[in-house]
C-alpha positions in Angstrom: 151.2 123.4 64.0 147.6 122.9 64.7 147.5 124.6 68.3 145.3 127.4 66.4 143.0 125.1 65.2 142.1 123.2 68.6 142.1 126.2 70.3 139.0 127.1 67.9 137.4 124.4 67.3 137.5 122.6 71.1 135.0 124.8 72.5 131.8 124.0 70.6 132.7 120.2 70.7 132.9 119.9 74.5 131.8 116.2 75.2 135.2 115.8 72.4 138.7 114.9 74.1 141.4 117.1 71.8 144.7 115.7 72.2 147.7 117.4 70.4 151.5 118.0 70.5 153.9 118.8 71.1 153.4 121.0 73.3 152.0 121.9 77.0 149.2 124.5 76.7 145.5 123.4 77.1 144.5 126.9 76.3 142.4 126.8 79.9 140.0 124.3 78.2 139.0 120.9 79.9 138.5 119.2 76.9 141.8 119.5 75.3 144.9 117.4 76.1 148.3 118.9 75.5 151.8 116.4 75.7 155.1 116.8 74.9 158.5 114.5 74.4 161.4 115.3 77.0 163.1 114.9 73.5 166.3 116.7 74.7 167.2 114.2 77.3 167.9 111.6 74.3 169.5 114.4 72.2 171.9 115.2 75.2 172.6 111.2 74.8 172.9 111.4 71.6 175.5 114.6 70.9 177.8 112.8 73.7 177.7 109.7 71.4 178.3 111.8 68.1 180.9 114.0 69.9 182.4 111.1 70.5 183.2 109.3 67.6 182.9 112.2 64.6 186.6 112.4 63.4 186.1 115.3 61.0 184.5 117.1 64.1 182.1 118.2 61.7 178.3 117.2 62.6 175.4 118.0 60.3 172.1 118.4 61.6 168.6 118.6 59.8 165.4 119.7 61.2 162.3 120.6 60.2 160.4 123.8 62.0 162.5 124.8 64.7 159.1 124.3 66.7 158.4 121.7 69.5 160.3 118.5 70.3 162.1 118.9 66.8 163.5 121.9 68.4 163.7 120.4 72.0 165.6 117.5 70.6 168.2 119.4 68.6 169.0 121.6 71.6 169.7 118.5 74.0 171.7 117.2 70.7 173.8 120.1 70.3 174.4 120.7 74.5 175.5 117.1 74.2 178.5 117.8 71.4 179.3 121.0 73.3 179.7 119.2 76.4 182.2 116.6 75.4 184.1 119.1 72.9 182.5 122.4 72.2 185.2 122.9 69.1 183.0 120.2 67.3 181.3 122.6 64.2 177.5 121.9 63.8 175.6 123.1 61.2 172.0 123.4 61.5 169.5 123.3 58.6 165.6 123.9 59.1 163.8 123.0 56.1 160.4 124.6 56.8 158.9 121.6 56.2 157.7 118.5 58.5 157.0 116.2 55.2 159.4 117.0 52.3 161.8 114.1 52.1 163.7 115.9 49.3 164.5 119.1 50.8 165.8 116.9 53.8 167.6 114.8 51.4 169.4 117.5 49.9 170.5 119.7 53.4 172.0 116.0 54.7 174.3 116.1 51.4 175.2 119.4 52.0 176.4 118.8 55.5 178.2 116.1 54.1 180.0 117.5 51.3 181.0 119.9 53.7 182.6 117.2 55.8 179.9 116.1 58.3 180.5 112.8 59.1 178.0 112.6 61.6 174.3 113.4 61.5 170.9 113.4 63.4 167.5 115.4 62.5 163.7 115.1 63.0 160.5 114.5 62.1 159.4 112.2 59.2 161.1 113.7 56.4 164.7 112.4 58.0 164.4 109.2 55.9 165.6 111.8 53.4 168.9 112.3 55.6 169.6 109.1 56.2 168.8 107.6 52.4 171.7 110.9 52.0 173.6 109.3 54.5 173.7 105.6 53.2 174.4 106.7 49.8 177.8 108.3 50.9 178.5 105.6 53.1 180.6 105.8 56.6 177.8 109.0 57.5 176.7 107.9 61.1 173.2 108.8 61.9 171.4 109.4 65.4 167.5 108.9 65.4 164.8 110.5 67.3 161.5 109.3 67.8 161.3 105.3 66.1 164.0 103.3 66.1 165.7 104.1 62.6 168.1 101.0 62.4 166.1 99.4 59.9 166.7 102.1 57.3 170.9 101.9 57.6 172.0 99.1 60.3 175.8 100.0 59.3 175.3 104.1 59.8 172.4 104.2 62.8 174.3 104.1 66.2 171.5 104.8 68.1 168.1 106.3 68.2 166.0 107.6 70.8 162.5 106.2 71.1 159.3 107.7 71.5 156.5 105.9 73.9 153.0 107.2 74.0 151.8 105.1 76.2 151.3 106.5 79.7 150.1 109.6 77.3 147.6 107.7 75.8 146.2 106.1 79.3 146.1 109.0 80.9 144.1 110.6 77.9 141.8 107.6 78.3 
């Protein structure tokens, strides 16, 4: 989302490291650092998991801009249901937004009312989903990013973990 801005702004700071993502391009300028999440490999991980145990064979899914590793991650997700039964329905809901907790919040109920019994989303808003999630209880939930046990240790199977470290070094 700020890819424009860098872009502009990098070239009259030149002795200034840029570092943003998610995403790959550099825009051909030495100064700026582009990295991304292979965030589909843990979806793929993830979908197999959820494929598995959903009993409704309804999954919901929430995301915010279908831009980036959000995106990236909900593919690998949804090649991972697919692969173990690719009659499992999965509803997809982009909320536009990155940051609104209650928009999140209220696509996770709807997937749920409509018989989602498992769900996974992204970006910082999900704590929206899986507050949605806990309140119904028996909702499992599949992270992304942090580990998001601590927010529903009964519903969060698993969650895929982020680590910016060899980034960050290799920035440095």
């Amino acid at each position: 989302q700020y890819g424009a801005s860098v872009q502009e702004i990098a070239p009259d700071f030149p002795k200034t490291t840029f570092a943003w993502g998610t995403d790959v391009n550099t825009f051909g300028l030495d100064n700026v650092y582009a990295y991304t999440a292979a965030a589909e490999e843990g979806g793929y991980v993830n979908g197999v998991m959820a494929a598995m145990l959903t009993k409704s064979k309804r999954i919901g899914v929430t995301g915010p801009i279908e831009v980036g590793d959000a995106k990236t991650y909900i593919d690998g997700f949804v090649q991972g249901v697919t692969s173990v039964d690719p009659a499992i329905e999965i509803s997809k809901t982009w909320t536009g937004s990155f940051s609104d907790v209650a928009l999140m919040t209220e696509a996770a109920k709807t997937h749920i009312s409509a018989g989602a019994d498992a769900l996974t989303g992204s970006s910082q808003s999900v704590v929206g989903s899986i507050g949605a999630a806990k309140e119904k209880g028996g909702v499992l939930w599949f992270g992304t990013q942090a580990d998001q046990t601590s927010l529903a240790t009964d519903l969060v199977v698993a969650s895929q973990v982020y680590d910016w470290n060899g980034m960050l070094k290799e920035i440095i």
